[in-house]
C-alpha positions in Angstrom: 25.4 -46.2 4.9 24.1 -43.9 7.5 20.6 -44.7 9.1 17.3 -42.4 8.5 17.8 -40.7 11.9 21.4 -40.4 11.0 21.0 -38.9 7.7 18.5 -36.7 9.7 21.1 -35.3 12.2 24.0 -34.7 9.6 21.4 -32.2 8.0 20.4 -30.9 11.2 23.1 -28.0 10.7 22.5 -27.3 7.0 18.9 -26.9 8.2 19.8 -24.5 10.9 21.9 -22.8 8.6 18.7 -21.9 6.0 16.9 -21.0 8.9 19.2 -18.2 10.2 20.1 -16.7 6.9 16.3 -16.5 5.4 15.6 -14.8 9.1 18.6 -12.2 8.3 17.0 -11.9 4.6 13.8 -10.9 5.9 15.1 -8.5 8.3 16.0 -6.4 4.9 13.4 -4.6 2.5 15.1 -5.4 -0.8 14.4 -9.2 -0.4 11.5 -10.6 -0.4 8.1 -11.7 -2.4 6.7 -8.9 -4.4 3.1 -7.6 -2.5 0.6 -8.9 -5.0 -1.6 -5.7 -5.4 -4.6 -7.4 -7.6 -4.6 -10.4 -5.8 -5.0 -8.1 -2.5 -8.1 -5.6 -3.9 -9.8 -8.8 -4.7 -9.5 -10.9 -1.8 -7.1 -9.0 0.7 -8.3 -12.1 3.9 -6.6 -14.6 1.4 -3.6 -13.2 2.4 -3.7 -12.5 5.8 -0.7 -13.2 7.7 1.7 -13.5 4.7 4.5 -10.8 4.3 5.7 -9.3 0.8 7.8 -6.3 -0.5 5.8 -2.9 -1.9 7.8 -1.0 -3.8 5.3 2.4 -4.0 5.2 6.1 -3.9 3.6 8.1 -1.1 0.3 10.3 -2.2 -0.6 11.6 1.5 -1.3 10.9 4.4 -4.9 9.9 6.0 -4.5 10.4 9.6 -1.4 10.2 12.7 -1.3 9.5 16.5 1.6 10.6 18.5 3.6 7.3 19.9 1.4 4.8 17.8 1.9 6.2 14.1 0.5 7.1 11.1 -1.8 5.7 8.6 -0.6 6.8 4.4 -2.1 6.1 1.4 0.6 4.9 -1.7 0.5 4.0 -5.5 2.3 0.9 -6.2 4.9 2.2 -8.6 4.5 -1.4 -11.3 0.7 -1.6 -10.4 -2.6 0.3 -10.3 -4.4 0.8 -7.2 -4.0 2.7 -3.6 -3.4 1.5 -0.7 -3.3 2.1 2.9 -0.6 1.3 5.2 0.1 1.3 8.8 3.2 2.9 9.6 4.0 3.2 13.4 6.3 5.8 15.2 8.7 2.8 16.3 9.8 3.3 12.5 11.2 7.0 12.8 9.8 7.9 9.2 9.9 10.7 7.7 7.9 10.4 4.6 6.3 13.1 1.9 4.4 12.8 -0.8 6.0 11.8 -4.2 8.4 9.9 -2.3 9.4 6.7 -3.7 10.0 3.8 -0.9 10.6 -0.1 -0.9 8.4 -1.3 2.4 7.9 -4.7 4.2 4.6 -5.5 4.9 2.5 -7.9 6.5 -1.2 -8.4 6.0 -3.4 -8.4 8.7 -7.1 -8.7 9.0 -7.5 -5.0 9.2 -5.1 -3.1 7.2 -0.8 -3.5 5.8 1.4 -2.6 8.5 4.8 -1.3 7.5 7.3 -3.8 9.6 10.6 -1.7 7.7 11.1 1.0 5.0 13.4 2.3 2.7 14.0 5.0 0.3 14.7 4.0 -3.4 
């Protein structure tokens, strides 16, 4: 019968293994937590620092800055609400209004950015 620390080190690799593929999952938009839109509008610090997956359309666009980005505002396409999202040049979107798009985001203390986007 293998010892604690033993036991420890034979999972050491199935460990390492979750860790690498949830890193490639989250380098994807289609996985992920669904963005909690009513939880957010009520209490967006509460979720500061978590990411999630928005699945909304595109109404228009607020504001842009050449070589930082552009700031959008979007329906959530299963709740109600707008929000605003940070979406910066590194991303090479293209977006227009009506547009329906699956985005990763992560909550900050001042707005969502948009870490990766995708058309749906």
């Amino acid at each position: 019968m293998p010892t604690p620390a033993e036991s420890s080190r034979a999972r050491l690799p199935a460990v390492a293994l979750t860790a690498i593929l949830l890193t490639l999952a989250a380098g994807g938009c289609s996985r992920g937590e669904p963005f909690p839109v009513a939880d957010y509008l009520k209490t967006p610090a509460n979720l500061s620092g978590n990411r999630y997956v928005l699945e909304a359309e595109v109404d228009s666009q607020l504001g842009s800055r050449e070589g930082v980005g552009r700031v959008v505002v979007v329906k959530p396409l299963k709740d109600k609400g707008r929000l605003a999202l940070v979406i910066p040049d590194t991303l090479g979107a293209n977006l227009s209004p009506t547009q329906h798009y699956r985005f990763s985001v992560s909550v900050r203390p001042d707005a969502l950015y948009v870490s990766k986007l995708e058309k749906i």
